[in-house]
Backbone as CSV, one residue per row, in Angstrom:
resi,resn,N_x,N_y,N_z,CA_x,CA_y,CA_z,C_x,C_y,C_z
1,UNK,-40.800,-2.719,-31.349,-39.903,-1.590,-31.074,-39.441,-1.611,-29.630
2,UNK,-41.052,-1.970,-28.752,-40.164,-1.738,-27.302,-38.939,-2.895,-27.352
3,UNK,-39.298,-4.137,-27.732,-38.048,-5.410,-27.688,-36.675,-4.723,-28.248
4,UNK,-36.662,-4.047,-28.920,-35.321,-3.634,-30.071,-34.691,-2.326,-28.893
5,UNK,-35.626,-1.960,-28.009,-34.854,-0.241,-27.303,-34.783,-1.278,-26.102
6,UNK,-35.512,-2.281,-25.647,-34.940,-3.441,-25.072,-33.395,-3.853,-25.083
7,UNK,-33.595,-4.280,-26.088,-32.034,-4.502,-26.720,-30.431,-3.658,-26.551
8,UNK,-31.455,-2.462,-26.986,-30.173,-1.688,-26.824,-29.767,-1.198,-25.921
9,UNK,-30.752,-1.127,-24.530,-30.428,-0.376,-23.549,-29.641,-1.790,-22.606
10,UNK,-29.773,-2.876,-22.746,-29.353,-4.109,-22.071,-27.947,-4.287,-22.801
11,UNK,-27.755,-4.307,-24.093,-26.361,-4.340,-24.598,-25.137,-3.183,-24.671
12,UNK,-24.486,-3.244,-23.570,-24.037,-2.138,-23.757,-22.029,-2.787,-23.790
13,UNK,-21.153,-2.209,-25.038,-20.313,-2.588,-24.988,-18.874,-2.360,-23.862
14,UNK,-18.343,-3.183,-23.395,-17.228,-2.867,-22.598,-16.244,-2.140,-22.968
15,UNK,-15.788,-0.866,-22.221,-14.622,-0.365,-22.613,-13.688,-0.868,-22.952
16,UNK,-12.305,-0.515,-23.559,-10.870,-1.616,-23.798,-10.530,-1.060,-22.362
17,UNK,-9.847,-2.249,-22.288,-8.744,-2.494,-21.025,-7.614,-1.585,-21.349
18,UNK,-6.763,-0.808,-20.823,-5.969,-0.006,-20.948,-4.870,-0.201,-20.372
19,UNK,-3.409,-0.323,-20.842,-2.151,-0.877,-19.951,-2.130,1.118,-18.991
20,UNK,-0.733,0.408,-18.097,-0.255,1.750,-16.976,0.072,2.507,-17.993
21,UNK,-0.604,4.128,-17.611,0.158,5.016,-18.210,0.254,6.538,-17.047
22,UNK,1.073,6.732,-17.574,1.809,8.196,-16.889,0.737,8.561,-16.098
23,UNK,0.267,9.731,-15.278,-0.284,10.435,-13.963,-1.078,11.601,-15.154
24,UNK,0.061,11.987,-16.166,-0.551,12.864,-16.858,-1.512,12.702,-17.888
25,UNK,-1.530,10.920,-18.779,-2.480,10.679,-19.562,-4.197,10.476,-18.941
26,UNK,-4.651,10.412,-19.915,-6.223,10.671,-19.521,-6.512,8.736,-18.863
27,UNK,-7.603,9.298,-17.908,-8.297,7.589,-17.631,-9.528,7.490,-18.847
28,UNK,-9.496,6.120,-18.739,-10.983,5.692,-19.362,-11.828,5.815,-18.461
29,UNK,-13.309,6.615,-18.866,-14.289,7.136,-18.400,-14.866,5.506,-17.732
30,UNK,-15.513,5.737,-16.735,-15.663,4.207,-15.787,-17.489,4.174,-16.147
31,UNK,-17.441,2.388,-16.233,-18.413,2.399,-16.899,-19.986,3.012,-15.336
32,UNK,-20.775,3.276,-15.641,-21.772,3.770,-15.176,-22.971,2.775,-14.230
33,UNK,-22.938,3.190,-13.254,-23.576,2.158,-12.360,-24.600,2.555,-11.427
34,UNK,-25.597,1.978,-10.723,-26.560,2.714,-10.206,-26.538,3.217,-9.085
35,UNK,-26.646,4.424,-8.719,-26.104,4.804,-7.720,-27.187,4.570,-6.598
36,UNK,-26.679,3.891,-4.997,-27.558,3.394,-4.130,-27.473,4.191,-2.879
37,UNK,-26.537,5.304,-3.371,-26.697,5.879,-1.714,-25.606,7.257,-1.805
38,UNK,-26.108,8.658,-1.512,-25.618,9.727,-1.818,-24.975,10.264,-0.365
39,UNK,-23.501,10.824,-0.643,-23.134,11.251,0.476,-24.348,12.753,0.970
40,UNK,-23.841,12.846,2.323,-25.081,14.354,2.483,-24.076,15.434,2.431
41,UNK,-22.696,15.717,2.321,-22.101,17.222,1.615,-22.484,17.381,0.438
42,UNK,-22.611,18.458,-0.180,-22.777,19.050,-1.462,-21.736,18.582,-2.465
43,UNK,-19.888,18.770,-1.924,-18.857,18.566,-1.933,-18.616,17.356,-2.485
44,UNK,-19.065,16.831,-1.969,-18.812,14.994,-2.056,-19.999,14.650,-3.643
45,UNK,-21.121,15.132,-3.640,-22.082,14.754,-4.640,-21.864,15.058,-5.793
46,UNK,-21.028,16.866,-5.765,-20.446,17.349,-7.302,-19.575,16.356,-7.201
47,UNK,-18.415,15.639,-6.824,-17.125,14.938,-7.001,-17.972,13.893,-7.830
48,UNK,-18.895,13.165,-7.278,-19.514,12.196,-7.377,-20.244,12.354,-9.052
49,UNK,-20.884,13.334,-9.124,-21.872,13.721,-10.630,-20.718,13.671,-11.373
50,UNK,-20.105,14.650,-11.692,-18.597,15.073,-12.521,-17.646,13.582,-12.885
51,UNK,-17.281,12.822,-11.550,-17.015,11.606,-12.310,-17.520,10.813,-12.961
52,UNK,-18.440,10.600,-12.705,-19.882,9.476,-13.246,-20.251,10.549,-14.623
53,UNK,-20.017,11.105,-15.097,-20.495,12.030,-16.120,-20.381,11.463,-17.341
54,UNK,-21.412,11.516,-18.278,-21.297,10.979,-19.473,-20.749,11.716,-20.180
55,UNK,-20.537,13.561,-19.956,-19.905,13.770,-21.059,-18.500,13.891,-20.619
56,UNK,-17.333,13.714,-21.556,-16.642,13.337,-21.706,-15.479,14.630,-21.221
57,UNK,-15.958,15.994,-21.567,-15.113,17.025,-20.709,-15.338,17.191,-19.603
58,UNK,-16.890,17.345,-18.948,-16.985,17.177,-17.554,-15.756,16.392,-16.574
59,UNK,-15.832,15.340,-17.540,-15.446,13.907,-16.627,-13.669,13.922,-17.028
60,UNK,-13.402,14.776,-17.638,-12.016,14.689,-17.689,-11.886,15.759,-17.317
61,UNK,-12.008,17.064,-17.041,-12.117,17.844,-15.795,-12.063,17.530,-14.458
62,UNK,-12.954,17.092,-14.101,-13.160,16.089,-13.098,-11.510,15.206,-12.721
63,UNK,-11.284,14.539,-13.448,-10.574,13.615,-13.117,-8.952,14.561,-12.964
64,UNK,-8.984,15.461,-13.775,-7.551,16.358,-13.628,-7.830,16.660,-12.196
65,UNK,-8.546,17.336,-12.129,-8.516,17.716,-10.346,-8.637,16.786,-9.358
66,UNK,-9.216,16.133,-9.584,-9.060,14.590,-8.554,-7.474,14.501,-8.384
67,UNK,-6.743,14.131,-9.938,-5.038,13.906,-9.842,-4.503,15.134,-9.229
68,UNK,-4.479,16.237,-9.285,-4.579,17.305,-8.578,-4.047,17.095,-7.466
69,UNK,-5.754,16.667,-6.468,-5.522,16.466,-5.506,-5.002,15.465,-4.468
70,UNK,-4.827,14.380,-5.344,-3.866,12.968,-5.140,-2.306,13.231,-5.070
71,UNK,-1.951,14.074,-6.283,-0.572,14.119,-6.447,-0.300,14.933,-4.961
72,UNK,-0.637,16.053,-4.834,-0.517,16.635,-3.441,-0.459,16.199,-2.435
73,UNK,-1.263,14.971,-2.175,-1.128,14.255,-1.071,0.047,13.100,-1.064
74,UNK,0.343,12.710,-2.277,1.366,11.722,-2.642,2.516,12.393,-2.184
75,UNK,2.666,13.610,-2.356,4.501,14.202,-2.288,4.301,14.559,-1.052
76,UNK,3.352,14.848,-0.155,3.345,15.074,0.980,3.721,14.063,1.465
77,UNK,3.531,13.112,1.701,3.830,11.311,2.229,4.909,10.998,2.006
78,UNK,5.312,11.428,0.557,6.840,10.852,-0.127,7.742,12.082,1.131
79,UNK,7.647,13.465,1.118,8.248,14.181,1.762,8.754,13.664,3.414
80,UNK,7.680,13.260,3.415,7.194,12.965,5.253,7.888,11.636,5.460
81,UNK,8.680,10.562,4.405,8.887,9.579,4.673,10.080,9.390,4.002
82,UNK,10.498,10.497,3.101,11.807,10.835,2.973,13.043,10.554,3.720
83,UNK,13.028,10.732,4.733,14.133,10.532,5.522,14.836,8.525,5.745
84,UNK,13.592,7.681,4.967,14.148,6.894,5.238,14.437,6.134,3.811
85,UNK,14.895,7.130,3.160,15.284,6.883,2.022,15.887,8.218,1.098
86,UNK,17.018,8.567,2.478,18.462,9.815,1.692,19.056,9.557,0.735
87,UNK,19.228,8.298,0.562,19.980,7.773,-0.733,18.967,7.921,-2.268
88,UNK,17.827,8.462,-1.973,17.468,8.373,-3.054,17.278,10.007,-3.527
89,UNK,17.563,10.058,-4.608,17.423,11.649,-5.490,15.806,12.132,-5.224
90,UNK,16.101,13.671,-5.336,14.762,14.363,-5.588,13.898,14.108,-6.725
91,UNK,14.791,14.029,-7.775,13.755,13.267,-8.827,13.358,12.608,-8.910
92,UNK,14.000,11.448,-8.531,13.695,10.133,-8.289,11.880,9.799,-7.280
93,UNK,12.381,10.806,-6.424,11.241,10.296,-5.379,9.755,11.644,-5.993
94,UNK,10.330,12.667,-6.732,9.259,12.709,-7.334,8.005,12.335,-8.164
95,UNK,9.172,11.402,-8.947,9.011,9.772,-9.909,7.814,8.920,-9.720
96,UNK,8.392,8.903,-8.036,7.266,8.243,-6.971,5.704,8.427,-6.601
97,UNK,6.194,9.714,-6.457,4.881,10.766,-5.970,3.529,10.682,-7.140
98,UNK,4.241,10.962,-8.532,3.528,10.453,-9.741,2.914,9.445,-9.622
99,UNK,3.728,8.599,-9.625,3.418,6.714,-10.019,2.483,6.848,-8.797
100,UNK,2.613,7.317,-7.439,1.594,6.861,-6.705,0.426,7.606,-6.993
101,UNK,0.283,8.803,-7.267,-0.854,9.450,-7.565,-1.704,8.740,-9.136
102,UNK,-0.969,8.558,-9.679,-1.710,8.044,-10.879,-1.955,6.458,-10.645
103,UNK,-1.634,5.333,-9.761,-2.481,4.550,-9.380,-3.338,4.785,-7.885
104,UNK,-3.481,5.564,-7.425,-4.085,6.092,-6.213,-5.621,6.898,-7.352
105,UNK,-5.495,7.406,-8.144,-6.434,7.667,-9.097,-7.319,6.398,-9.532
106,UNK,-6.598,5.888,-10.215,-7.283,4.195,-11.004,-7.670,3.986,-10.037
107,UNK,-7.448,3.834,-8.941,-8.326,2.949,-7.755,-9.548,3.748,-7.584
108,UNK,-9.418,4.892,-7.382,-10.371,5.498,-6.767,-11.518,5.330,-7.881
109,UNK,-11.373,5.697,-8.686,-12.063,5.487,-9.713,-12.665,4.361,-10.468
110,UNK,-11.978,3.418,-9.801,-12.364,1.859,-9.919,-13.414,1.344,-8.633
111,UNK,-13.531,2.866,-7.629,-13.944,2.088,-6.305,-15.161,3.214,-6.049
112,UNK,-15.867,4.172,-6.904,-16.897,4.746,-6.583,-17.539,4.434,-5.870
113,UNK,-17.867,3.491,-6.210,-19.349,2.343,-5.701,-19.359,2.259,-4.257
114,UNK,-17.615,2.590,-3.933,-17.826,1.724,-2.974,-17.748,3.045,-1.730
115,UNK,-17.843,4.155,-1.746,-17.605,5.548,-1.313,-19.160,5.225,-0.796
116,UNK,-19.230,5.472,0.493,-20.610,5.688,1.752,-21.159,6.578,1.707
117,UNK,-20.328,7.854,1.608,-20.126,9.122,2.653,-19.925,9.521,4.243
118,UNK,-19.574,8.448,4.646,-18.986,8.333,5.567,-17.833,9.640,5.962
119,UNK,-17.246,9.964,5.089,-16.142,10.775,5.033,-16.542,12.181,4.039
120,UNK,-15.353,13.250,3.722,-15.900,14.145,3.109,-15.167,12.577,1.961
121,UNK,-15.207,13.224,0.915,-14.978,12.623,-0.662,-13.339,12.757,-0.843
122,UNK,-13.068,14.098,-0.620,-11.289,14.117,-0.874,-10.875,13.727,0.320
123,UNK,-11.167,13.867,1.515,-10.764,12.935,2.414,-10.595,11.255,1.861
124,UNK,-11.743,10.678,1.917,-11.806,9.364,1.222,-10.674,8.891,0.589
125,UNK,-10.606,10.165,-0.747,-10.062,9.675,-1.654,-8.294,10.162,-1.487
126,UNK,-7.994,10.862,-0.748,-6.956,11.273,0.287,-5.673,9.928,0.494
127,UNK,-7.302,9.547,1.074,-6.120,8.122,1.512,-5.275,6.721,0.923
128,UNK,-6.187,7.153,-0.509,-5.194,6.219,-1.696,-4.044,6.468,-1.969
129,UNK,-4.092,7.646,-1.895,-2.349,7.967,-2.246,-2.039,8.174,-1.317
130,UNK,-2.241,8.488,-0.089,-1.069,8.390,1.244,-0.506,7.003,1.309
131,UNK,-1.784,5.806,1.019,-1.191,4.557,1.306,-0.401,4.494,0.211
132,UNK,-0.686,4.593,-1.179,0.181,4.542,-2.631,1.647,4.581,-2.243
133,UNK,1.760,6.244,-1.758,3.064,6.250,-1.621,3.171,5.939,-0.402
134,UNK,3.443,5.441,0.410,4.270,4.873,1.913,3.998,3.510,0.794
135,UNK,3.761,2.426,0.515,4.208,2.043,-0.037,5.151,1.719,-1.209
136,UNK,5.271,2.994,-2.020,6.190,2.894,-3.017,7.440,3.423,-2.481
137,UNK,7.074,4.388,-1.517,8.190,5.163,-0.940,9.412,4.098,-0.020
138,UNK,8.355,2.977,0.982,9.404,2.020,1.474,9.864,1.005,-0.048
139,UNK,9.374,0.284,-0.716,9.879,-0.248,-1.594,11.526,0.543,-1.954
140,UNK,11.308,1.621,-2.968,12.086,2.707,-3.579,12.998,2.724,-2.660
141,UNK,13.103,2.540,-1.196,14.236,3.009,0.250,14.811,1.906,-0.338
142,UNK,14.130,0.628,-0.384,15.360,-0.875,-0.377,15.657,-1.079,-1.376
143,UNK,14.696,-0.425,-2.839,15.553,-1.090,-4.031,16.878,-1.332,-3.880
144,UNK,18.172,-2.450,-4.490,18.985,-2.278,-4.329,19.886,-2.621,-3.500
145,UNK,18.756,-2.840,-2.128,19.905,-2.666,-0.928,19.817,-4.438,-0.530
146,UNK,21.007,-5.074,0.139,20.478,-6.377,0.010,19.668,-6.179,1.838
147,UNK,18.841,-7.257,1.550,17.499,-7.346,3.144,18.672,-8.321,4.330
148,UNK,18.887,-7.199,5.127,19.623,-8.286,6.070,18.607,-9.226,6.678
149,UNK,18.818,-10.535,6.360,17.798,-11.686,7.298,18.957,-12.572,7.915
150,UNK,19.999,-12.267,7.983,21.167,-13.454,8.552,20.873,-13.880,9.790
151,UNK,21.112,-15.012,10.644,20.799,-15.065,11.859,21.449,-14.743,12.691
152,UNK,22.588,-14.406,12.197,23.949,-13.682,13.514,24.105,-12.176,13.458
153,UNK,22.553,-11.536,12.929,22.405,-10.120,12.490,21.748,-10.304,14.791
154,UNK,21.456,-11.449,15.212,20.466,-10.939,16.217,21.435,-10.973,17.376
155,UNK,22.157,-11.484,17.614,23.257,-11.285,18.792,23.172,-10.713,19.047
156,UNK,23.744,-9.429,17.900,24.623,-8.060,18.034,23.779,-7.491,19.152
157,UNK,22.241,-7.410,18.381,21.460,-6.907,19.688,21.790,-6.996,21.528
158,UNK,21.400,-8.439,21.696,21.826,-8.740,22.683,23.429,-8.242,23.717
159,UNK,24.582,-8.067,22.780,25.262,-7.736,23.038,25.264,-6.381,23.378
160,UNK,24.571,-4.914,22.875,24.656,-4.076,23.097,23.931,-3.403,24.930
161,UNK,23.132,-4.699,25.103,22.367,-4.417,26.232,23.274,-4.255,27.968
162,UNK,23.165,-3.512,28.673,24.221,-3.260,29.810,23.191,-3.879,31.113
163,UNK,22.136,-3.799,31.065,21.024,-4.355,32.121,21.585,-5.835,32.084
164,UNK,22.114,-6.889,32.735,22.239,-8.015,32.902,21.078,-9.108,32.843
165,UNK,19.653,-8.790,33.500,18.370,-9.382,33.106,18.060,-9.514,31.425
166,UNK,18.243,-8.139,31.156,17.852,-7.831,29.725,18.487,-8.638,28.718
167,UNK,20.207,-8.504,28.947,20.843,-8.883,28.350,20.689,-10.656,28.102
168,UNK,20.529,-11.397,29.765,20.414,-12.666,29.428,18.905,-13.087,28.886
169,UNK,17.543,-12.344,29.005,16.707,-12.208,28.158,16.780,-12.510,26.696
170,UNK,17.628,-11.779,26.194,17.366,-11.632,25.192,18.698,-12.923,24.563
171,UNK,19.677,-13.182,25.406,20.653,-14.257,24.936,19.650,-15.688,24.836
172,UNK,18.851,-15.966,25.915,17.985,-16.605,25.642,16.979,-17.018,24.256
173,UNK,16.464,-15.391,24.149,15.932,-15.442,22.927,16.664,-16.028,21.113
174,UNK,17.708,-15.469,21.236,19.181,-15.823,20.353,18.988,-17.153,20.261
175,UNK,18.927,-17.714,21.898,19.635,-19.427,21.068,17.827,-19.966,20.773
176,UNK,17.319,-19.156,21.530,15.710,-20.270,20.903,15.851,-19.801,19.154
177,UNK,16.239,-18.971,18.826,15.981,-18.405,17.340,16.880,-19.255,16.998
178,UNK,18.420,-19.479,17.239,18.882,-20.876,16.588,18.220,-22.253,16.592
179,UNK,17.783,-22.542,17.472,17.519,-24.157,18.209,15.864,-24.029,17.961
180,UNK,15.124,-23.416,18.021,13.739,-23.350,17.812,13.060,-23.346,16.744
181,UNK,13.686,-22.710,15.721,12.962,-22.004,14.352,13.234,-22.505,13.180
182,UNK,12.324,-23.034,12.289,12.937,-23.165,10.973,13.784,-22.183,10.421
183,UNK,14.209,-22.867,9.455,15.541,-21.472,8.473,14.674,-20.388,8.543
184,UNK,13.154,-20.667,7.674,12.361,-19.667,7.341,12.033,-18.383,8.081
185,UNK,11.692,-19.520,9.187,10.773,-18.642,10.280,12.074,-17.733,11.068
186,UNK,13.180,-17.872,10.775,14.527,-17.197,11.216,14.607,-16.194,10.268
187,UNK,14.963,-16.160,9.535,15.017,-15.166,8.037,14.018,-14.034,8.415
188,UNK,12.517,-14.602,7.985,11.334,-13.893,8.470,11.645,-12.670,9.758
189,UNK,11.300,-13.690,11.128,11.710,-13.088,11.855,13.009,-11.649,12.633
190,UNK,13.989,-11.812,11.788,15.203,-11.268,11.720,14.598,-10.109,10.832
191,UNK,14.418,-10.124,10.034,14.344,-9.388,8.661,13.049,-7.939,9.204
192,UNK,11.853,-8.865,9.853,10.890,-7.983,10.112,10.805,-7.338,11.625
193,UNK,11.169,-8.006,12.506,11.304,-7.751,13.830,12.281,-7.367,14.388
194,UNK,13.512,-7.418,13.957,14.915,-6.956,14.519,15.376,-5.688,13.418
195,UNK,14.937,-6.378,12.069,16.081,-5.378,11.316,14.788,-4.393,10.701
196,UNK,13.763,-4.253,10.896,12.325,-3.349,10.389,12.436,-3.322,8.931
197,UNK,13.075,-4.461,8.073,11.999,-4.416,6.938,10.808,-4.207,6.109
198,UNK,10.284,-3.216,5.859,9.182,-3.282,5.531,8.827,-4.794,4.931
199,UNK,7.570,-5.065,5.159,6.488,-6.421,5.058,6.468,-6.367,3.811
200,UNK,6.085,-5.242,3.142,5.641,-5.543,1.477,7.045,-5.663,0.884
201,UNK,8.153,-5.187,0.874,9.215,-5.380,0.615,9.767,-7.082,0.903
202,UNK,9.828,-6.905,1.715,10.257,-8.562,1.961,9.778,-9.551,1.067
203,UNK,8.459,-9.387,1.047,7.262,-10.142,0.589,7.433,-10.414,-1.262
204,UNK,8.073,-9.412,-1.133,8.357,-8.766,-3.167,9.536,-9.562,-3.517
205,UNK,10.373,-9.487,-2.818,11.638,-10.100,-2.539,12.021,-11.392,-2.337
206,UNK,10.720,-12.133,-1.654,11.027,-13.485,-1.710,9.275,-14.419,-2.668
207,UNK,8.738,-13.592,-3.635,7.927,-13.828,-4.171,6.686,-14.822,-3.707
208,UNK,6.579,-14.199,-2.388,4.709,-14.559,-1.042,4.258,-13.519,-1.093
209,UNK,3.501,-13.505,0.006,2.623,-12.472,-0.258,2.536,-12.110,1.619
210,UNK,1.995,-11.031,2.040,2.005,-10.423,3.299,1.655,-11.210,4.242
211,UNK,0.666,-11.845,3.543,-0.463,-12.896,4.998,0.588,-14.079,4.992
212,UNK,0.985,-14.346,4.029,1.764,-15.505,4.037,3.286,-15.575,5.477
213,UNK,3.510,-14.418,5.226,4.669,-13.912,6.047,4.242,-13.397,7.349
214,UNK,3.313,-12.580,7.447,2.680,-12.222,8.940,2.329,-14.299,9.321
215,UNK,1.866,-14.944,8.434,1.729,-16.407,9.555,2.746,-16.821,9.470
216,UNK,4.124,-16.805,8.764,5.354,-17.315,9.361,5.660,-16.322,10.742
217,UNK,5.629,-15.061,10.981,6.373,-14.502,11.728,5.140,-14.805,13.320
218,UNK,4.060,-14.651,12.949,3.207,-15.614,14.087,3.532,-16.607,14.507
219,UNK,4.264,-17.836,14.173,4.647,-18.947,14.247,6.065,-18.859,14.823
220,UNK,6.458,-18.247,14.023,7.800,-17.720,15.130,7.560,-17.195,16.536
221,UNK,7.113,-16.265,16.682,6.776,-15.615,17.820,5.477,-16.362,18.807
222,UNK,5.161,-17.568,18.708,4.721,-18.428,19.377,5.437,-19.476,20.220
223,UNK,6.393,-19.849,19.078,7.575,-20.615,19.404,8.759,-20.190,20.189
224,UNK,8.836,-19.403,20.092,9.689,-18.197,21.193,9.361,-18.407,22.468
225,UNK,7.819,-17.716,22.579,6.849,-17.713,23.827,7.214,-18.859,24.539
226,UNK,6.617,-19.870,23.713,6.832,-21.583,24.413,7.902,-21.697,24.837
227,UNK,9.132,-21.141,24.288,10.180,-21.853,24.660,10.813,-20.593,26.545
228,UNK,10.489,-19.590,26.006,11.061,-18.902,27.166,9.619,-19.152,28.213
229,UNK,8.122,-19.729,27.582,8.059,-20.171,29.401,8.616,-21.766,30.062
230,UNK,8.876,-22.019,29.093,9.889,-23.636,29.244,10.442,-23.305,30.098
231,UNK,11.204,-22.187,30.128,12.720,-21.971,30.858,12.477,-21.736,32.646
């Protein structure tokens, strides 16, 4: 008998995998793990019991108010970062606020384990959806728009400057960005440093990834260096 309650307590089946759904459908209850270390607020430990909860209203209780308090922080961010994206509708960027709160949720909830207490708990968990949306929020600004990376986007700069040092500074800089740089590392450069592309945008856009592009734009901006202490 003990071998057989052996058995059963060691076999335990995996939840199904679940595709994206809406902010408003329910999560799958996360499977249960041993807990190695309790925050010391009270605050933080109910958050903590209530999710981890086996029964099934607790824990979907639980999780409404968690989204709750995600979505709130999501439209706050979307609000706050609004301005660099007028062209887009109120609905639209409400749209946003959702989509980020309901994967700002999955994470959190995918990342118990990994909560210290370091922080209060909605603090912690605060910061998934602030990052959620400033990321969806810059994406959503450029859908659409084409990414200026041209290389005769960097002149203009130069030209606007009235300081004569500055100005030949930076004419300098111009022709090393012609004469110095791969196509790439021109594009890159232009796109993130002159014209403020967001990184994850770019990155989406030319199908790399962030690190990939922060070491092109390192490489650029080395090559620069070299060349204006050449001079």
């Amino acid at each position: 008998m003990e071998a057989a309650a052996h058995h059963r307590r060691e076999h335990v089946e995996p939840l199904p995998v679940r595709g994206r759904r809406r902010a408003r459908d329910s999560v799958a209850l996360p499977i249960a793990r041993p807990v190695t270390h309790l925050p010391s607020d009270p605050d933080s430990r109910a958050w903590l019991a209530t999710l981890r909860s086996s029964d099934a209203r607790t824990h979907a209780e639980a999780v409404g108010r968690l989204h709750e308090l995600l979505l709130r922080a999501a439209r706050f961010e979307v609000q706050r970062r609004s301005g660099t994206a007028r062209h887009v509708g109120r609905e639209q960027l409400d749209d946003v606020a959702h989509q980020s709160a309901h994967d700002a949720l999955v994470a959190v909830l995918a990342k118990l384990d990994d909560f210290r207490g370091e922080s209060r708990f909605t603090t912690w968990a605060y910061k998934f959806a602030l990052y959620e949306a400033a990321a969806k929020t810059r994406r959503r600004a450029w859908q659409g728009r084409e990414l200026p990376t041209a290389p005769e986007d960097w002149p203009a700069v130069a030209a606007r400057e009235h300081d004569f040092e500055t100005a030949e500074t930076l004419r300098a800089i111009s022709q090393a960005i012609e004469t110095r740089l791969t196509p790439q590392q021109r594009e890159v450069l232009i796109a993130l440093a002159v014209n403020g592309v967001p990184i994850d945008v770019l990155a989406e856009r030319r199908g790399t990834t962030r690190g990939a592009l922060y070491k092109t734009l390192h490489d650029a901006r080395r090559a620069l260096r070299r060349h204006l202490e050449d001079l």
